[in-house]
N, C-alpha and C positions, 0 to 999 in steps of 0.2 A: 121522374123526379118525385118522390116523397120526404116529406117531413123537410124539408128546406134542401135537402141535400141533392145532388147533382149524380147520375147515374153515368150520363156521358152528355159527351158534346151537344149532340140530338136532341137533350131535354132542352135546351136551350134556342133550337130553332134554327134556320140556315141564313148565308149569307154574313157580310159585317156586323152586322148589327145581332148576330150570335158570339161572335169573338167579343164583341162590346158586355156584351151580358155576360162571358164570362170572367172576365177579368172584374169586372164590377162586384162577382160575387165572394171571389179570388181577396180582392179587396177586403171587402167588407170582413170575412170570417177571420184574414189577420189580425185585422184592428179588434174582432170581439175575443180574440184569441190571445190580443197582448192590450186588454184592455184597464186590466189588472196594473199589470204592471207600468202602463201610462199614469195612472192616478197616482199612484205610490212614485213615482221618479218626478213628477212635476210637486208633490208635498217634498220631497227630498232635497230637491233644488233648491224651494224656498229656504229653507232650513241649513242648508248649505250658507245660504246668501242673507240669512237671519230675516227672512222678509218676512213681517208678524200683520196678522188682520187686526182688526178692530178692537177685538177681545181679548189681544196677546200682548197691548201696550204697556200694561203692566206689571209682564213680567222681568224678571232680571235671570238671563241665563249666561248662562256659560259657553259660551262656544266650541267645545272642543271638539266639535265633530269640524270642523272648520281648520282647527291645528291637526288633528290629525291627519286631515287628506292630505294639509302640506307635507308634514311629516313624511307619507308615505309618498307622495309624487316624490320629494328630494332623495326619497331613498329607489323609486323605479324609474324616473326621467330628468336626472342631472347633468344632463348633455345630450346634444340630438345622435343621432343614432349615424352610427357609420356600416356600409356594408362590407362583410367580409368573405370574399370570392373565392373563391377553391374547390381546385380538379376532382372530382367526387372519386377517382382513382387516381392516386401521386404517381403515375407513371413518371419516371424520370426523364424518358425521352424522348416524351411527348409534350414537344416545346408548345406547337402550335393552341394547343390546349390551356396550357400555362399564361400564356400571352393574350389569349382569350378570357379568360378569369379577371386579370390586369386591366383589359379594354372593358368590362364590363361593372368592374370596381369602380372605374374610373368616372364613368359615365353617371350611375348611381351614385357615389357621392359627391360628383359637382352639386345634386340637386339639395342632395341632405346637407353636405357642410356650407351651400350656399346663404349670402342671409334674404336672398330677394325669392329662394327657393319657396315651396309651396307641400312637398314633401313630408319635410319635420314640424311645421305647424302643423298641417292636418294629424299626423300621425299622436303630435303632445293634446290632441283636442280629444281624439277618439281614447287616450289613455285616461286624462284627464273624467272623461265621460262614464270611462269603466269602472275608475274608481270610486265616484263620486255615487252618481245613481245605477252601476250594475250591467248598461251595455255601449260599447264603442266600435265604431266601425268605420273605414276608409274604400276610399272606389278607384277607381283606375281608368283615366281614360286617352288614349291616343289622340292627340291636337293637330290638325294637318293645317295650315295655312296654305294657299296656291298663290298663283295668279297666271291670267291670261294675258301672253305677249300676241300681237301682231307678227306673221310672218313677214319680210318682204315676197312679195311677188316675183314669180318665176317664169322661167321660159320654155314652151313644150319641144321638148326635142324632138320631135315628128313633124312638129308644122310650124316651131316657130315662134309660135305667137303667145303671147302674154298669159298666163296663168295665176290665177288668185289661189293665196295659198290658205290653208285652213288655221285657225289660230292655235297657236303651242301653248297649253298648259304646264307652267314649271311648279318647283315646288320650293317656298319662301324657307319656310321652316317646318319643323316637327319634333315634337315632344311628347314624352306620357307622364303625363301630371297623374300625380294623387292626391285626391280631391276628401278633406272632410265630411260626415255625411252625419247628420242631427238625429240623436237617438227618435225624436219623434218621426224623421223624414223617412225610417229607414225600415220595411217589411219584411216577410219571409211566409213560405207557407206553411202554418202549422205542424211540428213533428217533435219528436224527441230528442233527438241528437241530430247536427248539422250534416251526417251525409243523408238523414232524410228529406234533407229541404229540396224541395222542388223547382222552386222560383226565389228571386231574391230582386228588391224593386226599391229603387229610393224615387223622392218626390223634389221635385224643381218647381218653384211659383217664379212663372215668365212673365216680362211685361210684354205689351202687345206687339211690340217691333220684335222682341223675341221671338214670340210666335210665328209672326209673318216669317222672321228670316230662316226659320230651321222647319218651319212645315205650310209656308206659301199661303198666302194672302184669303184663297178662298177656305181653308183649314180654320186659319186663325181667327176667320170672323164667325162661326160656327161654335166655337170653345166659349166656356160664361169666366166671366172676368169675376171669380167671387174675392179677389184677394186673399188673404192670408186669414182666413176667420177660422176658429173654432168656437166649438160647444161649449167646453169649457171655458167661466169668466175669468176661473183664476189663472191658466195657461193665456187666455186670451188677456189679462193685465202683463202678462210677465214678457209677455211680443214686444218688441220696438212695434213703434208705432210708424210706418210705412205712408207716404203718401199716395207712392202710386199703385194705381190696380193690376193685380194680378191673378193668371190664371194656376190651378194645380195641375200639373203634369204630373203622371208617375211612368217610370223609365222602366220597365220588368223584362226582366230575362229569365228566359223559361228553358230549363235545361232537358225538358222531358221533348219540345219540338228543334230545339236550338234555335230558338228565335229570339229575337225581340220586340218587345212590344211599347207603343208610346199610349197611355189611356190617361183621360181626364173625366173626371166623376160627372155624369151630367150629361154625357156625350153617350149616345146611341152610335157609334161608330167608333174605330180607334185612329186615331190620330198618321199613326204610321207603323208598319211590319214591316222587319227587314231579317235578312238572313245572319246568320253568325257574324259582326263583322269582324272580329276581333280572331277569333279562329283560336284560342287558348288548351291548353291540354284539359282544363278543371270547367271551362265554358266558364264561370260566372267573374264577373273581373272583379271580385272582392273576395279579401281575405275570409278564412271563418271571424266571426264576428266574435271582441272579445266577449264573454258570457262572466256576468256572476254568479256563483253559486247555483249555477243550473244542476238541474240534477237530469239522470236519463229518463225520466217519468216524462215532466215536459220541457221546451226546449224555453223555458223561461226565466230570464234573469231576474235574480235578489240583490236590491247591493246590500251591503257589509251593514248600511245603516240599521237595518230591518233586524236585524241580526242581534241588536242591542239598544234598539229603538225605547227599552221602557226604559233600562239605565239613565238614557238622554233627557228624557222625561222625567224622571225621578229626581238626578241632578238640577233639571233646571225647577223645579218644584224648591230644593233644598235650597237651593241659590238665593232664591223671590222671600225663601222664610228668613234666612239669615239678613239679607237686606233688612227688611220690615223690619223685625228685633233691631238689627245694630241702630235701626236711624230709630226704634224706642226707645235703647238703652242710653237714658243722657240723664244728667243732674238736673232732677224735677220733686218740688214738694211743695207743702202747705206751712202756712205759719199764721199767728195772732195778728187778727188785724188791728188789736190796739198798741202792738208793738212796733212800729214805725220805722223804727230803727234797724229791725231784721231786715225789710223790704230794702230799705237805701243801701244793706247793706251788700245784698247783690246784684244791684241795679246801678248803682251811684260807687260803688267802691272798686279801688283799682288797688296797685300795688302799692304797700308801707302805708294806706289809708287808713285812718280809725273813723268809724261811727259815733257819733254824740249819744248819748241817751238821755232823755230829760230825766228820770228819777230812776237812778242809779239802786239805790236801796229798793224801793220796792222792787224794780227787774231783777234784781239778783233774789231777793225774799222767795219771788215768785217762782223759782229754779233756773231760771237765765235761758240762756241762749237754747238749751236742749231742751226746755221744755216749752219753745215759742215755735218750734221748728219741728219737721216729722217728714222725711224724705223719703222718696219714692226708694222701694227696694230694688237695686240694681242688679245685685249679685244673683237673683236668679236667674233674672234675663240674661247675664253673663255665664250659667253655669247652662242653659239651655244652647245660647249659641255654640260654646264652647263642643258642646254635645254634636251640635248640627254640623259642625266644622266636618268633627271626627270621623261623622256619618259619610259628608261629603267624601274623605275624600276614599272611602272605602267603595263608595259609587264609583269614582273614577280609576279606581283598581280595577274594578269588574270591566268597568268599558275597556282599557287595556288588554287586560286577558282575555276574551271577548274579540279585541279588532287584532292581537296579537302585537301590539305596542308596547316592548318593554321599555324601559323607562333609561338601559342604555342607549337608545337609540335616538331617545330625547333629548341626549345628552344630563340626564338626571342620575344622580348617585351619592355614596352616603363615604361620607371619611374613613366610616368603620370597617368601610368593605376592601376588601385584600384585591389586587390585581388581579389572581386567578379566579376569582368570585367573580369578579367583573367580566372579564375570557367569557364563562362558563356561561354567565348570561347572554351577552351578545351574540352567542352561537347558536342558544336555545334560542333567543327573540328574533335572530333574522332566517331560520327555517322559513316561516310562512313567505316572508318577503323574499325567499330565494325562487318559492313556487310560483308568486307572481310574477318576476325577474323572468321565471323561465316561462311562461302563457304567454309575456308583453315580445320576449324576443322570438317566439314562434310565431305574433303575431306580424311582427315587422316584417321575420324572414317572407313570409307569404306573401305579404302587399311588394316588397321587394320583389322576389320572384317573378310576380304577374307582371312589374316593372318590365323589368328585366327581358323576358317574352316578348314583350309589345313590342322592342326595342328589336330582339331577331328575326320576328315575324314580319315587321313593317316598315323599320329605319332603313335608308339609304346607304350602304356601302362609305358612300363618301361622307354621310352624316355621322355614323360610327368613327370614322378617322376623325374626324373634323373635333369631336365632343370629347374623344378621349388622347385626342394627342400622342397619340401612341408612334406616329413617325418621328417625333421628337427623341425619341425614349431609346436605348441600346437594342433592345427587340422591334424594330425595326424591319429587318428581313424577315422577322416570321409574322409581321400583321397583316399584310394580304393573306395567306394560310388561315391566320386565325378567325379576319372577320368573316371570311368562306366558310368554315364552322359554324359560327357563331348564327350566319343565314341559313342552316340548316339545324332548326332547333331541337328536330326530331332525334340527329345523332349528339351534338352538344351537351342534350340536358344530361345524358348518361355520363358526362364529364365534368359539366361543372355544377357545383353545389354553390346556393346564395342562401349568408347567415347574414346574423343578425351581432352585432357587438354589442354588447352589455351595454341598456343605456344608465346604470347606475351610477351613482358618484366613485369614479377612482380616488384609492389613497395612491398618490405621488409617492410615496415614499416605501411602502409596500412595493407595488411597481419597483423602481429604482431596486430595493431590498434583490427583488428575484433577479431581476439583469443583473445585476451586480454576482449577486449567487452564480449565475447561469457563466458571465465569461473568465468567471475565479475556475469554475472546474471544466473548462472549454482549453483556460488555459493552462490547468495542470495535465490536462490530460497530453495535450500540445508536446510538453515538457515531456512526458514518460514516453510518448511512441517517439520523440525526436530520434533516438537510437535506433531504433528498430528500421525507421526511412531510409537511414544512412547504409546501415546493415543489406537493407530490403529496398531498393529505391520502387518496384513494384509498389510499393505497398501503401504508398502515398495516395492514389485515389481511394482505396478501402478508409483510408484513417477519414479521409475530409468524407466519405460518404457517414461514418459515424456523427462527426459534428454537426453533418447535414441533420442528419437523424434527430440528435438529443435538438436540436434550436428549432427541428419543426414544432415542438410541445408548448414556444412560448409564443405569446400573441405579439405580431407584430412582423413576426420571423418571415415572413409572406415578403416581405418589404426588401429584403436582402435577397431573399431565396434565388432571382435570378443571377446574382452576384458568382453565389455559394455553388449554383450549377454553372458556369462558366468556369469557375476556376475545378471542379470535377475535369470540365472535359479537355481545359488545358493542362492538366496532369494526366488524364487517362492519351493525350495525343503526344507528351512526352516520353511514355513509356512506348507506343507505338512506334516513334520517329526513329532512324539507327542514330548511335550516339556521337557527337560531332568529336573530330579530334581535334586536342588540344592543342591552341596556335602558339603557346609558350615553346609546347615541345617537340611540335613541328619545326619550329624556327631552329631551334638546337641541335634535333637531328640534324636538318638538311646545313648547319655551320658546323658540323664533325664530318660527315661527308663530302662537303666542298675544301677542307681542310686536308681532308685525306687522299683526294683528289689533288689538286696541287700538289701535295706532296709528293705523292707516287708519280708524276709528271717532272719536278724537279730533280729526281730520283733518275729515270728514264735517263731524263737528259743531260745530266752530268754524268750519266753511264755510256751514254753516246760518245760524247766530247770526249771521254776519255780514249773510248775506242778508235776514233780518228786520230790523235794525238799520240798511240801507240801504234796506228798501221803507219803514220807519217816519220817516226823515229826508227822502226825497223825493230822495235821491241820488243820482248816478247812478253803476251796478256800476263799480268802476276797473277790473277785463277781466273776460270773456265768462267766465264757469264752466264753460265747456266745456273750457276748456283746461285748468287745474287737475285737473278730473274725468277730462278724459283721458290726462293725464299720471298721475296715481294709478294708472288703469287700467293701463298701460303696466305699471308697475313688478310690478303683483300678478299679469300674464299672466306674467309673466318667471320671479316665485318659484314660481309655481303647476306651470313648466316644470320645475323642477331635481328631480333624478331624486334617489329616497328609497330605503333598504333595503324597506322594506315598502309603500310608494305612501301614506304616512301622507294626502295631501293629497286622494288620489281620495276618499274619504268625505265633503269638504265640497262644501256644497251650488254648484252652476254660478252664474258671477254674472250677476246677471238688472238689468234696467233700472229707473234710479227711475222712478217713476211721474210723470206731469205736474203740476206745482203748479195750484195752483187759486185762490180770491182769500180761503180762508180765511188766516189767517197761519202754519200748520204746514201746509195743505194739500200743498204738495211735499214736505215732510219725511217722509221712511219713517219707518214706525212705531217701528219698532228705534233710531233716533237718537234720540229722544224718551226713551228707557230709557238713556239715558248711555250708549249705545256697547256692546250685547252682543254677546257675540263672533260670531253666527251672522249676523252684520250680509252685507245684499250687495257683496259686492267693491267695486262700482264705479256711476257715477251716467253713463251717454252723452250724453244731451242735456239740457238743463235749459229752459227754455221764459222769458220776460223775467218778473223777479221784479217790477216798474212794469208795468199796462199802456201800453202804447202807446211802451214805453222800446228804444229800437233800431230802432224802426223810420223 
């Protein structure tokens, strides 16, 4: 060890009470490293909160460093912040992924759109803090509640006899809160830019039950109870004032051994070492912290105040002179005091009042009124405020330009100015506040993120279902799938990505403007491929994979999107499926073929009848029944041809030959004609044999 500095571990000696010494020194060289910037953020506060010492009673300022933090909070934290989940690859048929984004949306913003939530306060305090004095920061931490049930007592199945059983630890609840953390509470170890930091360590003052119950009775009585004191009288005026005594803890995670350390200044030992418990890809359960105006030199924040500090000074200087002046500039002079009459007359005179004067001639002789009287000259002290106004308010241009507050944004502007003039500026003035917009929403996504983790590394299966409802939900059958993912966060993180939604003030109407835009040309487009589906029934999942496409672009589309793939895949399983035939024209068919059926049965059978009616009269046939029978024939080969949606006609039976008549009197007659013509009748009769013997020939 030379010159205060630290070689290795070694220089500090072995044992506890070498880890105490270094964290001690750890300590120390933070706080002279960001000692700078504690004096300037506790002057910045006061000044914020216009809190004036002894000396400053009589000045008159201005407040606007006070309007403009409002200003600029309403334009970067005009709603809490909601998280926005999605598939870091939009695989399309990768449901389980999708449904995992859903569950973890879900979960995250119970906490943020909650109002008993604990999330969107800390997160409005740590912005609140960046804007103000230049650094803000949030912590992350896993809550686990148990408790110890009693087993009933068991029976050994060996011998029988009664067995005490060991007590079950269940588990009540479990959360990961995010937790505010006070620009003063909050260290780091010296470096330039945040992936040099080392260590990163905020401070808790515990009361004594605290103590005892997070690090045991003989711990707790060892630690010095100095309370909440600093060195500082004017930080130490600006503390609530506290009853009870407390000790300083500080909490440090050291990414170099992955440990963590619990240390209290004063203590020759640390309090408690534990190993990773959290297990995080990044190891520090805190976002980067937000940063003003750091530059890569040192990793030290400026706020915006400093930036413009003498303006605010200068202003409130001009402020105190104009006062002074205006409360100078009043109706004040001198006059004759043997003219009495002057005196009463602005003391004693009121409206439509005259003054008496006892000698009238001589007053007047004497030059009257103008020369009894000689007033203070006002017009200068009005031509000097006048001046100082002007001064003013060219000061508060400069702070403007300077904090980047144009004066649209203030809602200030001038009659003269054109609409496009106005455009032109609001675009120019909220650049800087888009760069802030995009630091505040990188900072969310992170503290999200580390959320988010804690939640796949160490929630319960059933506490994931339980927070995010997702059995309730149409994805349903793929939640078991996803919360399986989602406890393997090593393959998950490559899938899902956790943002952050603009916590800015939305225009409603803006909004509305684009949706509105958005289903006009959703639905024109709808209207042009209509032909094309009907032309191309294929082609129907391509179109809705387009609309998929253009509606991924707007915010919000996330909310539908499992809708939008549903209806993909029951169009992509319609084009799969074979096509059903139509029950109008199957009905119609199968009523021309039962029609035609009977008929050629009716046909049959008064062909029969007739044939008996001429073997019984000794007649002879008027023509050969062959012709008839093959002419029928003809016609039922023809219909039997025509081609059907579903081949309805291949199911009936092939027509087969009547069988030879014989000299009973139905012997030629098929069975089925005798039954008055059933439909399952043989098509057709080929040769018929002479119903007379010996007739034809």
């Amino acid at each position: 060890m030379s010159s205060g500095t630290i070689d290795g571990v070694e220089d500090l000696g072995t044992g506890k009470g070498a880890s105490a010494a270094l964290w001690s020194s750890e300590i120390k060289a933070s706080q002279t490293f960001l000692e700078k910037f504690h004096r300037s953020a506790t002057k910045i506060n006061r000044r914020y909160l216009d809190k004036r010492d002894a000396g400053q009673q009589s000045e008159f300022r201005v407040n606007l460093f006070w309007s403009t933090i409002q200003v600029v909070m309403s334009l970067l934290y005009a709603q809490p912040p909601k998280a926005d989940v999605k598939r870091l690859y939009d695989d399309y048929s990768d449901q389980p992924s999708r449904v995992a984004s859903e569950i973890l949306e879900r979960i995250l913003n119970n906490d943020l759109q909650s109002d008993h939530g604990s999330s969107s306060a800390s997160i409005r305090y740590a912005i609140q803090d960046w804007v103000t004095i230049g650094l803000g920061q949030i912590w992350a931490r896993y809550d686990l509640q148990t408790a110890v049930d009693d087993a009933p007592p068991g029976i050994d199945p060996m011998t029988g006899e009664p067995i005490e059983a060991e007590p079950v630890e269940r588990i009540v609840s479990e959360d990961a809160l995010i937790e505010y953390v006070h620009w003063q509470d909050f260290l780091y170890s010296p470096a330039r830019i945040w992936e040099e930091v080392r260590w990163v360590a905020r401070r808790a003052y515990l009361t004594k039950e605290k103590l005892i119950s997070r690090f045991g009775e003989e711990v707790a009585g060892k630690v010095p109870m100095t309370g909440n004191q600093t060195k500082d009288p004017k930080e130490a005026q600006d503390k609530p004032k506290d009853p009870w005594n407390r000790a300083e803890v500080w909490e440090i995670w050291d990414k170099r051994t992955k440990k963590v350390y619990w240390f209290s200044p004063g203590c020759d030992f640390l309090l408690d070492e534990r190993e990773d418990p959290l297990g995080l890809s990044a190891f520090f359960p805190c976002p980067p912290a937000l940063f003003a105006n750091a530059s890569t030199t040192e990793l030290i924040p400026r706020s915006d105040y400093i930036m413009s500090q003498d303006q605010f000074e200068q202003l409130d200087e001009i402020n105190t002179r104009v006062t002074w002046l205006t409360r100078a500039m009043k109706v004040v002079g001198v006059y004759d005091k043997s003219a009495e009459g002057v005196q009463r007359m602005l003391s004693q005179g009121v409206e439509n009042q005259l003054i008496p004067v006892d000698n009238w001639a001589m007053f007047a002789e004497s030059g009257g009124l103008k020369q009894k009287v000689d007033w203070m000259p006002v017009s200068e002290v009005a031509s000097v405020i006048e001046r100082l106004v002007n001064l003013r308010e060219q000061v508060k241009a400069q702070i403007y330009e300077v904090l980047g507050i144009s004066d649209i944004m203030r809602g200030s502007t001038k009659a003269s100015e054109t609409a496009a003039a106005q455009q032109i500026k609001a675009q120019f003035g909220s650049t800087r506040i888009q760069l802030k917009q995009f630091y505040i929403a990188k900072f969310v996504q992170a503290g999200m993120s580390i959320k988010a983790e804690i939640i796949e590394r160490h929630f319960q299966p059933e506490t994931i279902a339980k927070m995010s409802n997702i059995m309730a939900t149409p994805d349903a059958e793929f939640a078991q799938e996803a919360i399986r993912l989602l406890k393997t966060p090593d393959e998950s993180q490559y899938r899902v990505l956790i943002q952050a939604d603009t916590l800015a003030y939305i225009d409603r109407k803006a909004e509305n403007d684009v949706r509105t835009a958005a289903l006009t040309a959703i639905g024109q487009f709808i209207q042009q491929v209509m032909g094309l589906t009907d032309k191309l029934p294929g082609a129907a999942p391509y179109m809705l994979e387009i609309v998929r496409w253009y509606g991924a672009g707007f915010k919000g589309f996330q909310e539908i999107e499992g809708i939008m793939n549903r209806a993909i895949d029951a169009a992509t399983k319609m084009q799969q499926e074979p096509a059903k035939p139509d029950q109008m024209y199957e009905a119609e068919v199968a009523e021309k073929q039962a029609g035609a059926l009977e008929r050629r049965a009716n046909a049959v059978q008064k062909l029969a009848d007739a044939g008996l009616k001429t073997a019984q009269s000794a007649m002879p046939f008027p023509a050969p029944p062959e012709q008839f029978l093959n002419g029928m024939q003809g016609q039922q080969q023809a219909m039997a041809q025509q081609p059907t949606r579903e081949q309805m006609m291949a199911s009936q039976s092939p027509p087969q030959p009547m069988p030879s008549m014989g000299t009973e009197p139905n012997a030629g007659v098929p069975h089925d004609v005798t039954q008055m013509g059933e439909p399952n009748m043989p098509p057709m009769m080929p040769s018929m044999p002479p119903l007379i013997p010996g007739a034809g020939q």
